[in-house]
C-alpha positions as CSV (number, residue, x, y, z in Angstrom):
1,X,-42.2,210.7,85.1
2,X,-44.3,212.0,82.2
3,X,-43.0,214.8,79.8
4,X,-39.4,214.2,81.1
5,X,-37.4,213.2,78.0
6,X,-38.3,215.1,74.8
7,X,-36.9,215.8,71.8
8,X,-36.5,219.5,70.8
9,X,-34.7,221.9,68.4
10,X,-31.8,224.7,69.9
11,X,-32.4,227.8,70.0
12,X,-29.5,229.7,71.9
13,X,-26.2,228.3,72.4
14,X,-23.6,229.9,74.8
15,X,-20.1,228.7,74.8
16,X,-18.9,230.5,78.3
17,X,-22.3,228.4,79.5
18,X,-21.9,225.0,78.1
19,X,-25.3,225.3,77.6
20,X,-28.2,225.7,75.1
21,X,-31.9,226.6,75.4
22,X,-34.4,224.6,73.3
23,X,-37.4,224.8,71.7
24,X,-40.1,222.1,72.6
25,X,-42.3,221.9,70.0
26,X,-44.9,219.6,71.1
27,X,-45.4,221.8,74.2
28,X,-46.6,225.2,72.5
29,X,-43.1,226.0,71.5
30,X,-42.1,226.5,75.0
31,X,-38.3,227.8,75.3
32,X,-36.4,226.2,78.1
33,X,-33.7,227.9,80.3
34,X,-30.4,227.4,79.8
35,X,-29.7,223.3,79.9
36,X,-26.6,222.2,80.7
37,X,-24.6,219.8,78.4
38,X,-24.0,216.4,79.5
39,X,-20.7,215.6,77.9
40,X,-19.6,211.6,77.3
41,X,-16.4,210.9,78.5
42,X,-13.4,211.4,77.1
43,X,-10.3,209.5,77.2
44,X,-6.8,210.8,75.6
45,X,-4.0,208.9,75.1
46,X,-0.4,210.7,75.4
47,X,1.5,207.8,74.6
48,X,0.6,207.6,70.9
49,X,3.4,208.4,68.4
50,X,0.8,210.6,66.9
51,X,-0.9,213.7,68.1
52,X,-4.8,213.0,69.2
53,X,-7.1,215.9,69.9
54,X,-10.2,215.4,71.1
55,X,-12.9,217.7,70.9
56,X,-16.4,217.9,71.9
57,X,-18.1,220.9,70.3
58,X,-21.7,222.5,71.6
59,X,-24.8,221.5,69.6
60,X,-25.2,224.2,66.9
61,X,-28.6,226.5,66.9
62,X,-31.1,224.4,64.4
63,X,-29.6,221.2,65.5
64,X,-32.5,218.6,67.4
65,X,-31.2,217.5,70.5
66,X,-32.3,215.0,73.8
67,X,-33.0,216.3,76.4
68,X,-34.1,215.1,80.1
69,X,-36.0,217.7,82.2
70,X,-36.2,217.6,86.6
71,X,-39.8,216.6,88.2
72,X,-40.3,220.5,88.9
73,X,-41.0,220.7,84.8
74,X,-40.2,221.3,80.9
75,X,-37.9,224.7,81.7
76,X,-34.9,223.1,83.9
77,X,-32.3,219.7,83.2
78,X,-29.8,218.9,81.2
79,X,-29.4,218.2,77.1
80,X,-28.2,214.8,76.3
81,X,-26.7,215.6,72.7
82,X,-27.5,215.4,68.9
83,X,-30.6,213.3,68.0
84,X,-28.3,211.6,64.9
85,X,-29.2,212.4,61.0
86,X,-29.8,216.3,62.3
């Protein structure tokens, strides 16, 4: 279970993806493969007299994210989100 959450910066961002690759720093700048976004849930409510639109927006390149990474190693999971105060 070592080396499987980390803390990283994006590098690429692809909106047809939903995905972003990121730069690990602490591991020789490795640059992972594309990680898919793992999206809270999100709950809209159409009977509200006023209009709500919700809408969740891909971590922008710069931006330090989360992410959690598969046994096989540091290239291939998923990116939590945002790391706040980035």
């Amino acid at each position: 279970m070592r080396n499987q959450i980390r803390v990283g910066t994006v590098s690429t961002r692809s909106e047809e993806r939903q995905a972003v690759k990121v730069v690990i720093e602490d591991q020789e700048d490795l640059v992972t493969d594309w990680l898919q976004i793992i999206y809270p849930p999100v709950r809209v409510i159409t009977d509200s007299p006023v209009a709500v639109r919700m809408e969740v927006q891909l971590p922008a390149v710069g931006e330090t994210v989360l992410c959690v990474f598969l046994s096989s190693g540091l290239e291939t999971g998923y990116c939590l989100g945002r790391v706040g105060g980035t």
